[in-house]
Structures are given as structure tokens and as C-alpha cells.
C-alpha positions in Angstrom: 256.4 125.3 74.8 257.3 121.7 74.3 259.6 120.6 71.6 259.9 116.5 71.2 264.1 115.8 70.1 264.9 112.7 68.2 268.8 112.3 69.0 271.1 110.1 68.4 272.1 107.7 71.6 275.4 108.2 71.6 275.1 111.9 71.7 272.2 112.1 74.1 273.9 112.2 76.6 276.1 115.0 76.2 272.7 117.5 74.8 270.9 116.2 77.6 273.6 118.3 80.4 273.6 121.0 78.2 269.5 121.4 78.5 269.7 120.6 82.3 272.2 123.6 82.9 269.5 125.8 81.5 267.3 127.0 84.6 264.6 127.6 82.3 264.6 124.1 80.5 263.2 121.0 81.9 263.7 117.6 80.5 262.1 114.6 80.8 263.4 111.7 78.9 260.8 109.2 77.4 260.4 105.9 78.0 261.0 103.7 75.1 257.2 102.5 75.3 256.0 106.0 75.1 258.5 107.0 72.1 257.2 103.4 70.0 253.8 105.1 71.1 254.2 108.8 69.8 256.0 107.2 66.5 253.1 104.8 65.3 250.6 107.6 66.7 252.8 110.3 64.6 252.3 107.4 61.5 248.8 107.1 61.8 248.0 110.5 61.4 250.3 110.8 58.9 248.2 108.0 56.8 245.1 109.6 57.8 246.1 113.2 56.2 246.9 110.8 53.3 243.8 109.0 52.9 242.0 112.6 53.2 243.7 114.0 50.3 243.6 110.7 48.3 247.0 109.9 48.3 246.7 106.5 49.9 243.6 104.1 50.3 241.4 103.3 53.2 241.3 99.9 54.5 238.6 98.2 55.4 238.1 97.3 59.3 237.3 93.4 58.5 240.7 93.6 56.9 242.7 95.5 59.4 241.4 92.8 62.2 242.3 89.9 60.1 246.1 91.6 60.0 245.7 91.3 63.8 
């Protein structure tokens, strides 16, 4: 199983020992590239599920580009 942690820097650190004394626990800390990446890909599926139940409105691709 693999279970993503959002912790706080300054206590990090201290978790992060704890996890590697456990022989049956491997950690791999993320880079902060691929953390900015899971968070706007955890937001856009958020906004999807949102637009699916008609909670939020689709924009239109012409628009979206334009942002860009």
C-alpha cells in the first residue's frame, strides 16, 4: 500500500526516522516538483468531479489558452 503524508517541515524530520526504523516501511521523500505536480493534478480532478455533478462550470478551451 502507498499512503502520500502532507507534514509539516519542521516536523518531517523527526516522522521521517521513525518510518525508516520500521523494516517493513520504505520512504521516499518527493521532490518539490513532483509534490506542485500531485497537488494541481489532485485539483483538477477535484474540479472535474465538480463539473460532473454541476457544482462548478466548464470552461471553454479558447478560454483556458488565452489564460496561458
Amino acid at each position: 500500500m502507498k499512503v502520500l503524508l502532507d507534514i509539516q517541515d519542521k516536523k518531517a524530520a523527526s516522522l521521517l526516522e521513525v518510518l525508516k526504523g520500521l523494516s517493513y516501511v520504505k520512504t521516499k521523500p518527493l521532490t518539490k516538483a513532483n509534490a506542485e505536480f500531485l497537488e494541481d493534478a489532485k485539483t483538477a480532478v477535484e474540479e472535474m468531479n465538480q463539473i460532473k455533478q454541476g457544482k462548478l462550470e466548464p470552461r471553454l478551451a479558447t478560454d483556458f489558452l488565452n489564460e496561458v
